[in-house]
C-alpha positions as CSV (number, residue, x, y, z in Angstrom):
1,X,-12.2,-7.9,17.4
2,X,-10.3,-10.9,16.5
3,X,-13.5,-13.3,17.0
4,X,-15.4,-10.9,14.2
5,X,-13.1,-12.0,11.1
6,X,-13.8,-15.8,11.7
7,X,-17.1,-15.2,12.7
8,X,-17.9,-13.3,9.6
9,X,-15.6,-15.9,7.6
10,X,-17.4,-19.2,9.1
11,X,-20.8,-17.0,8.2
12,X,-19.8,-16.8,4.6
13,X,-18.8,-20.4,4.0
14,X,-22.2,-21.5,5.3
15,X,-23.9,-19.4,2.9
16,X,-21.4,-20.0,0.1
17,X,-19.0,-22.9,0.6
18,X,-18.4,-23.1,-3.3
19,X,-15.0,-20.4,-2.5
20,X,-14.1,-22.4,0.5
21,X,-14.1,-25.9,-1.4
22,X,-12.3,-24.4,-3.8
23,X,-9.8,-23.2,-1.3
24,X,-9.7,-26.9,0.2
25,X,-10.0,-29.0,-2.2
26,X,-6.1,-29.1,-2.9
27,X,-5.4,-30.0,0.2
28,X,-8.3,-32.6,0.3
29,X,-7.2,-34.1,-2.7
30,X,-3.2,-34.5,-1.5
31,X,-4.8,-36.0,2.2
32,X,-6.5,-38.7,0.1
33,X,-3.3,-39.7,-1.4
34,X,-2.4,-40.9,1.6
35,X,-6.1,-41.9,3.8
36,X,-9.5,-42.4,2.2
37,X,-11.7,-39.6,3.6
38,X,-15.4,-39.7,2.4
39,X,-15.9,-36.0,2.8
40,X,-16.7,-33.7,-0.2
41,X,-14.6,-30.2,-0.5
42,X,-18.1,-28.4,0.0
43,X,-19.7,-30.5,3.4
44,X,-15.8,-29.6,4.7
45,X,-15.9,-26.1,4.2
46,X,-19.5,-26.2,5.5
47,X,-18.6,-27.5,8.7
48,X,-15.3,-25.5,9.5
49,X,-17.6,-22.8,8.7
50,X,-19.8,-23.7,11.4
51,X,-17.1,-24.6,13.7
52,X,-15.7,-21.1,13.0
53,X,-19.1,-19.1,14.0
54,X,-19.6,-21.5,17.5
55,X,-15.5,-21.0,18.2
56,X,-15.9,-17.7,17.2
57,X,-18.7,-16.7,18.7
58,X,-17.3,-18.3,22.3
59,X,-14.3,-16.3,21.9
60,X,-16.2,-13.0,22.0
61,X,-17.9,-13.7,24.6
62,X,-15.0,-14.9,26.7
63,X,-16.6,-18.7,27.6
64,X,-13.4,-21.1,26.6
65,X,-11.1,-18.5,25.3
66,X,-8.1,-20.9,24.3
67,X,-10.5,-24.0,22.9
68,X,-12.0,-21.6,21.0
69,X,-8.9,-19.7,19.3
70,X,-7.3,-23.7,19.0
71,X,-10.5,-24.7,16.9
72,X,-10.4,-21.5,14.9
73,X,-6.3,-22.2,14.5
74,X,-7.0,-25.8,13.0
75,X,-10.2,-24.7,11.0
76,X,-8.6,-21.5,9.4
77,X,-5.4,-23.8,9.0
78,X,-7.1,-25.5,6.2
79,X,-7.5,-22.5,4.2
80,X,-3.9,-21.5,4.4
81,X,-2.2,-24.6,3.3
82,X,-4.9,-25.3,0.5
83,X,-4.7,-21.6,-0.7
84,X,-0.7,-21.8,-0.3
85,X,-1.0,-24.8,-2.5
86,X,-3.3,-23.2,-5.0
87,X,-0.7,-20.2,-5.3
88,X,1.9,-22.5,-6.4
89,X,-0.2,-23.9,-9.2
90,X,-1.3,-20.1,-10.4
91,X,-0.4,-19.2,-13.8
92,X,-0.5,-15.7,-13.8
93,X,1.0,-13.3,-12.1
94,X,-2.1,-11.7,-10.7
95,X,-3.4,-14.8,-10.1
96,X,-0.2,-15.5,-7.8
97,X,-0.4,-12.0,-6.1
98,X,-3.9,-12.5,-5.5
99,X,-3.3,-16.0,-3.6
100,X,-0.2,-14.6,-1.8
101,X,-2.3,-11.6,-0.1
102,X,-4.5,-13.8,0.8
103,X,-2.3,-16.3,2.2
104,X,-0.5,-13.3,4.4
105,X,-3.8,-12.4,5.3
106,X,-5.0,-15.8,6.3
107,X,-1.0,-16.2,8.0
108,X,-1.9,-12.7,10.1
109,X,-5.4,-14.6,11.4
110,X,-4.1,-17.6,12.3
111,X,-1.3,-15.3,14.4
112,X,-3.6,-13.6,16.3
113,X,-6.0,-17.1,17.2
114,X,-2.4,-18.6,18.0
115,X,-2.0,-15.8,20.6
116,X,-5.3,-16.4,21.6
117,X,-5.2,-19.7,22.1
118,X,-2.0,-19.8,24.8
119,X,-3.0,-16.4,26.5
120,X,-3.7,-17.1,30.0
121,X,-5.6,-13.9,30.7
122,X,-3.6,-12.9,33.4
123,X,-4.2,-15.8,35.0
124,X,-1.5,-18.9,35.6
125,X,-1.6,-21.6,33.2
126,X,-2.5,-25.6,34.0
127,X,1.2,-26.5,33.9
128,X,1.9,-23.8,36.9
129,X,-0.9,-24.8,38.8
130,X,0.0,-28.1,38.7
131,X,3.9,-27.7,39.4
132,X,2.9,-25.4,42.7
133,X,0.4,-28.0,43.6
134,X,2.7,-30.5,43.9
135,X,5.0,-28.1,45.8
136,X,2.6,-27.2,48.4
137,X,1.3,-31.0,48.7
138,X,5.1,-32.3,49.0
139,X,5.6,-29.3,52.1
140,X,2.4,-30.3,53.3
141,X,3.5,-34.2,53.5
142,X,6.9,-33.0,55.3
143,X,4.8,-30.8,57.8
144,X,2.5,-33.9,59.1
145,X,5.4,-35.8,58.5
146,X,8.0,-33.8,61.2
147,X,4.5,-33.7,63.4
148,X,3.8,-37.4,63.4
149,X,7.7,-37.8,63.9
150,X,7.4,-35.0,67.2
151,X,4.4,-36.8,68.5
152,X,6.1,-40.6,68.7
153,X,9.0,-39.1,69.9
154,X,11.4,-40.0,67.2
155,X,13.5,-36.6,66.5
């Protein structure tokens, strides 16, 4: 259910990045205060929108669950902070309620890829693995060790 709102949002910006640019282009032009990026507003939104359908598209289907919600997390981050940005900058008040339900809504998606994107299934994560790993190869290295130490005769 979760992949279906980026899906349907990277969908969108392919078809019409116009919205999107205009949703990034604040942030775009407060990054290029600081590093030249040769990038327009609209060629960005294209490609986070295609980013968002593959991502998207691999989370419903359950191939590379937490690469997927990660890229979704950074593309949809984009749209937060510019539309946060844009909020500020609103005149009216419907304007700024306007950009503050969307920014609450666009908060609530990148929650729920967050989650995504450190949920293990179920299953124990790398760090875990990799900490028992070690345990059983350390107890495995005492094991040969006490045998090699029994077979020489040294007690």
């Amino acid at each position: 259910m979760l992949a279906a709102g980026y899906i349907s949002n990277g969908v969108d910006r392919l078809r019409r990045p116009e919205a999107a640019a205009a949703s990034i282009a604040p942030l775009l032009a407060q990054a290029r205060k600081r590093v030249e990026i040769p990038l327009d507003a609209t060629t960005i939104a294209r490609a986070t929108g295609a980013a968002q359908v593959a991502a998207g598209s691999l989370l419903a289907i359950g191939r590379f669950p937490r690469l997927s919600a990660s890229i979704l997390v950074g593309t949809y981050l984009l749209d937060t902070v510019g539309e946060r940005i844009a909020a500020e900058k609103a005149t009216s008040k419907e304007e700024k309620r306007t950009r503050l339900e969307r920014t609450l809504t666009r908060t609530s998606m990148l929650g729920g890829a967050l989650l995504a994107s450190v949920d293990t299934a179920g299953k124990p994560g790398l760090w875990w693995r990799t900490q028992h790993a070690a345990e059983d190869l350390w107890s495995s290295v005492e094991n040969t060790s006490k045998q090699a130490m029994s077979a020489l005769g040294v007690d």
